[in-house]
C-alpha positions as protocol buffer text, in pm:
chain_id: "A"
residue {
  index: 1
  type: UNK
  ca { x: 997 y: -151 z: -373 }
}
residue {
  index: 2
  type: UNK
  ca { x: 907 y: -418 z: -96 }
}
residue {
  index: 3
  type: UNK
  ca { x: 671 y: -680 z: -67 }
}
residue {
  index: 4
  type: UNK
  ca { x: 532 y: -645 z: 294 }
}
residue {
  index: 5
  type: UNK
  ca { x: 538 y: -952 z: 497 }
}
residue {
  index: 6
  type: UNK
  ca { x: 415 y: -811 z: 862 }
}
residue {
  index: 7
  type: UNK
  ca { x: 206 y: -537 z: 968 }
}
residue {
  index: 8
  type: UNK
  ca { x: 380 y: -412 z: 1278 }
}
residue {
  index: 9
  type: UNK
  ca { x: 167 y: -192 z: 1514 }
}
residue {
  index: 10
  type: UNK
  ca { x: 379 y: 173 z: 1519 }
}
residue {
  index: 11
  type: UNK
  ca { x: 327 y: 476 z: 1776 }
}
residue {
  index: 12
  type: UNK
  ca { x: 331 y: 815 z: 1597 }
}
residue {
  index: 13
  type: UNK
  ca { x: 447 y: 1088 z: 1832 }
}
residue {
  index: 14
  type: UNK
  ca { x: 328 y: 1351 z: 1551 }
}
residue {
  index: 15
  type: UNK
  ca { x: 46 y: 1309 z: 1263 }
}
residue {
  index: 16
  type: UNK
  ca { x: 16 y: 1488 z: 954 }
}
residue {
  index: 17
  type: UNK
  ca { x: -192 y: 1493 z: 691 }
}
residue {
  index: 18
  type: UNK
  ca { x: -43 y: 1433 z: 362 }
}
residue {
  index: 19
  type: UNK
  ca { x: -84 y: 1558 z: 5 }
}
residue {
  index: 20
  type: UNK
  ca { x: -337 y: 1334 z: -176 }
}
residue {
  index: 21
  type: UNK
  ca { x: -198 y: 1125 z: -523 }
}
residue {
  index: 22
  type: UNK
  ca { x: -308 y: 893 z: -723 }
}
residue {
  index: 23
  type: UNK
  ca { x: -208 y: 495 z: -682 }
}
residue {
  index: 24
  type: UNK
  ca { x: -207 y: 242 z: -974 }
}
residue {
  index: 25
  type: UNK
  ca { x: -299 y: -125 z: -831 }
}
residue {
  index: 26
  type: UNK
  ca { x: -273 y: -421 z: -1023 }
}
residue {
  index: 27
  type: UNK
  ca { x: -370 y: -775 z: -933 }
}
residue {
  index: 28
  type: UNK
  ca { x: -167 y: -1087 z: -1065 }
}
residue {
  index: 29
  type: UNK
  ca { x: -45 y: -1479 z: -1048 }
}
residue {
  index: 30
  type: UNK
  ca { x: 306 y: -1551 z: -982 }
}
residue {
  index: 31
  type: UNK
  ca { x: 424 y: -1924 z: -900 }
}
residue {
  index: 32
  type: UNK
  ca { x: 88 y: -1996 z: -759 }
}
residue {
  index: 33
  type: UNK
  ca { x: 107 y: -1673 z: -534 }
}
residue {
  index: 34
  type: UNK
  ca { x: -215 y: -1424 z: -610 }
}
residue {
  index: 35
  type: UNK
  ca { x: -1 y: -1044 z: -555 }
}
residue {
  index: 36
  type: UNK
  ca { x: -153 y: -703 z: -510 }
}
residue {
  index: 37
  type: UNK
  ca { x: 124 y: -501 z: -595 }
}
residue {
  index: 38
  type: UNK
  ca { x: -5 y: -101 z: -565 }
}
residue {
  index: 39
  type: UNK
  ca { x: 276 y: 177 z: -708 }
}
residue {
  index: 40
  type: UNK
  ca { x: 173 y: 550 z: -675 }
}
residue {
  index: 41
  type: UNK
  ca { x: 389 y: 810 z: -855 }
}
residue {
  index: 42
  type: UNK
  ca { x: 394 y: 1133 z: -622 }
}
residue {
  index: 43
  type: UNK
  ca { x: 211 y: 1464 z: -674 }
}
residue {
  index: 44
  type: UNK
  ca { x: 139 y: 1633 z: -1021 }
}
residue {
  index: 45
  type: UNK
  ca { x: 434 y: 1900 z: -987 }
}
residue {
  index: 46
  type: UNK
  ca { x: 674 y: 1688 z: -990 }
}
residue {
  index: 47
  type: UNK
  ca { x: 996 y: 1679 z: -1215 }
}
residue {
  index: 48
  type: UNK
  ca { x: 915 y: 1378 z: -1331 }
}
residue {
  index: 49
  type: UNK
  ca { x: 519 y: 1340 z: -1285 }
}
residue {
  index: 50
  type: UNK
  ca { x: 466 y: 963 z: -1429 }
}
residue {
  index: 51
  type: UNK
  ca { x: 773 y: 806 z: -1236 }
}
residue {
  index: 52
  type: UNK
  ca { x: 682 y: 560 z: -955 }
}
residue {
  index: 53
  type: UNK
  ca { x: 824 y: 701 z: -622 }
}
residue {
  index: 54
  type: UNK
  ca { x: 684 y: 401 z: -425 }
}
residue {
  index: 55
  type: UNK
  ca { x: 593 y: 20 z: -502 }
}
residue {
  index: 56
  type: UNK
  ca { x: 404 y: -234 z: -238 }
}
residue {
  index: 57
  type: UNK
  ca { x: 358 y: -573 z: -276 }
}
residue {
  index: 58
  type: UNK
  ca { x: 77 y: -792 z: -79 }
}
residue {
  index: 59
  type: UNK
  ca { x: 50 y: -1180 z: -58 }
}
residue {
  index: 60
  type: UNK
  ca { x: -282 y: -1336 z: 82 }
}
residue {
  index: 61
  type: UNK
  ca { x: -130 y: -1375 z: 445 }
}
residue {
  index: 62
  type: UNK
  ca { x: -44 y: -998 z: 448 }
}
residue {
  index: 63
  type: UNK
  ca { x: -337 y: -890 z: 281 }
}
residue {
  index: 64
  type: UNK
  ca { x: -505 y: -1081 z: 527 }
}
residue {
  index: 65
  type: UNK
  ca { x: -360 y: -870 z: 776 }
}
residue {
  index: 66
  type: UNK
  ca { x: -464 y: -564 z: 586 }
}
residue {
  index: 67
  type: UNK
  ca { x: -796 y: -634 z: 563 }
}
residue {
  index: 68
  type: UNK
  ca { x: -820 y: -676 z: 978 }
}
residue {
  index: 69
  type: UNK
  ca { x: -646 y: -335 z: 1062 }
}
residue {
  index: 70
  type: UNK
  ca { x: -883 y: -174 z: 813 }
}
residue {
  index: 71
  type: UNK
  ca { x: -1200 y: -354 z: 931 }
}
residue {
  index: 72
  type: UNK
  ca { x: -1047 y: -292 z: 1310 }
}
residue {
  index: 73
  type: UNK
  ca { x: -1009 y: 84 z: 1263 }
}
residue {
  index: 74
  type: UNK
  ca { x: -1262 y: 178 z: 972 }
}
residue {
  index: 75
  type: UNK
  ca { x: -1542 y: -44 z: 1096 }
}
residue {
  index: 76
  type: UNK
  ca { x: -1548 y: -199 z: 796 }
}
residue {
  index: 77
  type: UNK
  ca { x: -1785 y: -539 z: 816 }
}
């Protein structure tokens, strides 16, 4: 569980694709801070399928950042 403060550009030596899952975002107010905070739970075989495995946090500078790595590599406009 982390809120993400920098986007650091990463080289991958290796890519693979991984098992698609479902993520629950939710958008909210906190000390005068808008958060995205998005938590997805793993696949659909696991033990325990409804248990968050992972939990991200965005403020407006990093989902700034976000926004131009997508638009950079999607082509987003």
């Amino acid at each position: 569980m982390a809120r993400i403060d920098t986007f650091v550009p990463g080289m991958l030596q290796r890519m693979t694709l991984h098992d698609p899952i479902d993520a629950t975002y939710f958008t909210y107010e906190l000390d005068g801070r808008r958060l995205l905070q998005i938590n997805t739970s793993g696949r659909k075989d696991r033990e325990v399928p409804d248990k968050v495995s992972q939990s991200i946090q965005l403020d407006q500078d990093s989902a700034a950042q976000l926004f131009t790595i997508l638009k950079d590599h999607f082509g987003f406009k």
